[in-house]
N, C-alpha and C positions, 0 to 999 in steps of 0.2 A: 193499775198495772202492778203485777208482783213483786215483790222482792226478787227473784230469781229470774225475770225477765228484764227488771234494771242491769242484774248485776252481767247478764247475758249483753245486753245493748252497750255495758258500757266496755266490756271485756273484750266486745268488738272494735269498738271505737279505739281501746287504746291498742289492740294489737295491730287497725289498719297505721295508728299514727307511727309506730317503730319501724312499720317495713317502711313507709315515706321519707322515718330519719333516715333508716340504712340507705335509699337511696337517692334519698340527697347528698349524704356524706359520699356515697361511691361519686356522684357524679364532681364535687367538689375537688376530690382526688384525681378524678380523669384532668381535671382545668389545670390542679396543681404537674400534672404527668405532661400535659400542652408545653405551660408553662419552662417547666425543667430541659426540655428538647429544645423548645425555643432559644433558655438561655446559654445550653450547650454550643447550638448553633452561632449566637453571638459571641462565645468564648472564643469557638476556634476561626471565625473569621477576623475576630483581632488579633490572635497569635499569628496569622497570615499574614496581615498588614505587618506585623514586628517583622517578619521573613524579607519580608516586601523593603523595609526601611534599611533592615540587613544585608542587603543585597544592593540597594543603594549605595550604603556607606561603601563596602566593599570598591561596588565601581567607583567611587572618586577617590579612596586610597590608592587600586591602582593606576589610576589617573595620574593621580600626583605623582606615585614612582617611574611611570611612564613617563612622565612630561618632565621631569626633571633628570633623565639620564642623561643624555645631551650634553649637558651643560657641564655634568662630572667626570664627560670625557670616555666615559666606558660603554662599553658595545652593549645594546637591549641583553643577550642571551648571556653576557658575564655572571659570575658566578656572585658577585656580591648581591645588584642588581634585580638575580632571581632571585637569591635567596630572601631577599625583603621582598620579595611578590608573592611568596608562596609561606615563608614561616611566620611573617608580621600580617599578611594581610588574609589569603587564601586560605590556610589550616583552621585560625579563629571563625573566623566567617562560615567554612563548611561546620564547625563545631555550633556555631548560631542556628545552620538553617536545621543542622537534624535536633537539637531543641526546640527550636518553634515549630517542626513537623509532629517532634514527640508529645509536645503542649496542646498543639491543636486534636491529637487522634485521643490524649487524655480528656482533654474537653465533651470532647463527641461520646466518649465511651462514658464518661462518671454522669452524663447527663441523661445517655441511656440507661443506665443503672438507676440513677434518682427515678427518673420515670415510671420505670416498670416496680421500683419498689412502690410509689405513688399508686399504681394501678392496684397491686395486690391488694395493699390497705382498703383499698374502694371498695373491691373486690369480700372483704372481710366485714368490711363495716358492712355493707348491703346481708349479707348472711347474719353479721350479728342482729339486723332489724328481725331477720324472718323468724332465728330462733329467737328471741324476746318476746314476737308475736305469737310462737308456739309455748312459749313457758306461760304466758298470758293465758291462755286460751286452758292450755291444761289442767292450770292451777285452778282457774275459776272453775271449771268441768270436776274439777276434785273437791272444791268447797261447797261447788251444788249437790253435788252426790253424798254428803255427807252433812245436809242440811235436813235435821228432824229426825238424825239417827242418834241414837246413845253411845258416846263417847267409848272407844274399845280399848280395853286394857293394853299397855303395852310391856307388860310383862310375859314372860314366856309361859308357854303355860308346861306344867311338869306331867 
């Protein structure tokens, strides 16, 4: 076997193995893109639960204001009353749940981002296999072609 049919065999060999890195590494990136949606999705159903707990507390605060008017003698609709139903308990609370709404839509969206950056990169790595494989191939195609020729001047000529 030649020289020039080694260097052919193996010029193939290595430029099938770069596109197989490129897409290995895309598909790696796609698990990492899985991955990222996944843990978006875990983010904002805990920021849900917070909502959830949020909402809880809320009802036993005004529980307790509720269940202890009674006893302080003053009518449910008074003006003390409400006002500790709605500035001590009510305002904080709506102020929790558009947090943990904003937390959880943040979740979702930086997760989608992570992803789709994840894809792109895949997306690159795989092309950067192809053209690796095409610099391979070309290069060797230029070394054969200039195997058994006299070396050409690289001065300009006048």
């Amino acid at each position: 076997m030649s020289f020039m049919a080694v260097a052919a065999i193996s010029s193939g060999i290595s430029a099938m193995a770069q596109i197989k890195a490129g897409s290995l590494a895309k598909q790696q990136y796609e698990d990492k893109a899985r991955r990222e949606k996944l843990q978006a999705s875990i983010d904002a159903l805990n920021a849900k639960k917070r909502g959830v707990e949020a909402i809880r507390r809320t009802n036993a605060s005004l529980a307790s204001i509720i269940a202890g008017t009674p006893r302080s003698g003053v009518r449910m609709g008074a003006g003390t009353v409400a006002d500790r139903g709605i500035f001590m308990v009510m305002k904080p609370a709506a102020e929790d749940l558009r947090n943990v709404a904003f937390n959880a839509n943040m979740a979702l969206a930086g997760g989608v981002m992570r992803a789709e950056d994840a894809r792109a990169a895949g997306q690159y790595a795989q092309l950067q296999g192809f053209i690796g494989a095409l610099s391979t191939i070309g290069s060797t195609a230029m070394s054969m072609n200039s195997i058994g020729k006299a070396p050409g001047s690289v001065a300009p000529r006048l």
